[in-house]
N, C-alpha and C positions, 0 to 999 in steps of 0.2 A: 717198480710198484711195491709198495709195503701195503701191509696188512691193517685192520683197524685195533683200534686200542677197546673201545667201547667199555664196557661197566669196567673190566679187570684194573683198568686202568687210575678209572675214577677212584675206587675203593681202596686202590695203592697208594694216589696221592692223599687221599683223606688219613690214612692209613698214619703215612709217615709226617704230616703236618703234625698231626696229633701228639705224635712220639715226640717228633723235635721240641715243641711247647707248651706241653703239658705242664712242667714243671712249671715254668715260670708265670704261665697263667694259674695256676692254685697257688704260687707263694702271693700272686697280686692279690687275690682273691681272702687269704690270711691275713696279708698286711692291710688292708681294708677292714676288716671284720671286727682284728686286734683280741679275741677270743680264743687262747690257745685250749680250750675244752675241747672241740671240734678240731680233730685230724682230717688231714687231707691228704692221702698218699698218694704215691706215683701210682700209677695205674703197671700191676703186675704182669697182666696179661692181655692179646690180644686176639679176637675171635672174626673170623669170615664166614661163619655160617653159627646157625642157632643152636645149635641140639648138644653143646658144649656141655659133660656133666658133671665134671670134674674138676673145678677151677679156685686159681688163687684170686679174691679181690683183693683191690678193688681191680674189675677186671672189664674191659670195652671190648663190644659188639661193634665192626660195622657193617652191617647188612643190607644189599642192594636189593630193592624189591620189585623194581620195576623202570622197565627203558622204553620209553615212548620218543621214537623218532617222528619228528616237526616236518623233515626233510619233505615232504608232498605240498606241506601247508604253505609251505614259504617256498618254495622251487631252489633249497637252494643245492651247491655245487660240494659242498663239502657236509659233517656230521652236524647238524643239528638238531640236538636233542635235551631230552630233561630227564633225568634219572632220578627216581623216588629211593632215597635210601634214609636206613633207621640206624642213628650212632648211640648205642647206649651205653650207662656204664653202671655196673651192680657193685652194691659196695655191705660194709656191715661194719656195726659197732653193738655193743654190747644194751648200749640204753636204746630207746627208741625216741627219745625229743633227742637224742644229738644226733641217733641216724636219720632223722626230719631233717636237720638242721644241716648235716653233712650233704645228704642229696640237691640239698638246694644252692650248696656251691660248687659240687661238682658240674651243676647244670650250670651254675655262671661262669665256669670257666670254659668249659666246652660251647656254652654261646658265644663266649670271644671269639673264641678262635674260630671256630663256623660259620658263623655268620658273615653273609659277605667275602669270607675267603676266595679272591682268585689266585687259582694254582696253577701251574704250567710244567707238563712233562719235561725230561730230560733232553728230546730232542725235538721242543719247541712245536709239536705238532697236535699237541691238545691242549685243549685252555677248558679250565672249569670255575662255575661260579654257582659258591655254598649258600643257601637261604636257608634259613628255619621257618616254617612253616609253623611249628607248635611242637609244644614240650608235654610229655606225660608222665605224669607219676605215677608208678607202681604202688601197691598196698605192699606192709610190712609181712617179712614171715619169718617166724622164729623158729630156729633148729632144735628147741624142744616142743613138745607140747606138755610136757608135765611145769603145773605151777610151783612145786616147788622145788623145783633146779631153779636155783637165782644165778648159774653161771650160762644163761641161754643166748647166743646169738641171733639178733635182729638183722635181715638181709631185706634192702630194699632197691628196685632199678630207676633208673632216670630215663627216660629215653625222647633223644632228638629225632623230629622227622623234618628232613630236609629235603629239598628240592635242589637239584643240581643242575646248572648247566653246562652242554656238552657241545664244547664247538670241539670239531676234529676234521683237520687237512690230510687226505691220503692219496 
């Protein structure tokens, strides 16, 4: 008898999709655009809980907030469930119309790739399947507040709320 995977699991495979192709979903996302004003970098860093205070962007959150197992409603024999989890990604640029402009393709690449993603564990005994629900955009904050520093960084989040599903054989 093995043990269950539940959220640890889900938030690993989301975890490492993300890494694998990130890159190539934002170079899609620049070769579409054809605007090289607007950078788009790899994502530096990555976080599994929120209270992160110290961090390099542009840098992803993914945060599991909730596991509601099915299993009563449906009788069934194995894990079925729906996991609420929040992928974000905080980013900054100096101006605030490119970091507008930036958030809104970090948010189309990470739709790609989310959306509809079915994953499957290493030893074939969890399968998940990524929906987005809806996207949120943070307000701008500036690492100054004095107006006249013109050298102020603009930091703003993007954040995906997804719904997961969670079939798991144990």
């Amino acid at each position: 008898m093995s043990s269950v995977k539940l959220v640890e699991e889900v938030v690993d495979l989301l975890t490492a999709h993300i890494k694998t192709n990130i890159a190539s979903a934002l170079a899609d996302v620049r070769t579409d655009r054809a605007d090289a004003a607007v950078t788009t970098e790899i994502p530096k860093q990555y976080f599994i809980y929120t209270s992160a205070k110290t961090y390099r962007t542009p840098a992803v959150f993914i945060i599991a907030r909730r596991l509601d197992t099915r299993n009563d409603s449906k009788g069934a024999n194995f894990i079925d469930a729906l996991v609420d989890v929040g992928v974000s990604i905080v980013i900054e640029d100096r101006l605030a119309d490119l970091l507008t402009i930036k958030a809104w393709r970090y948010q189309a690449a990470l739709y790609k790739l989310l959306n509809q993603a079915a994953l499957t564990s290493s030893d074939g005994k969890l399968k998940i399947v990524s929906k987005i629900e809806s996207v949120d955009f943070g307000g701008e904050f500036s690492s100054t507040t004095d107006p006249t520093v013109p050298q102020g960084v603009f930091r703003k989040e993007v954040l995906l709320n997804l719904n997961v599903e969670h079939y798991e054989n144990y």
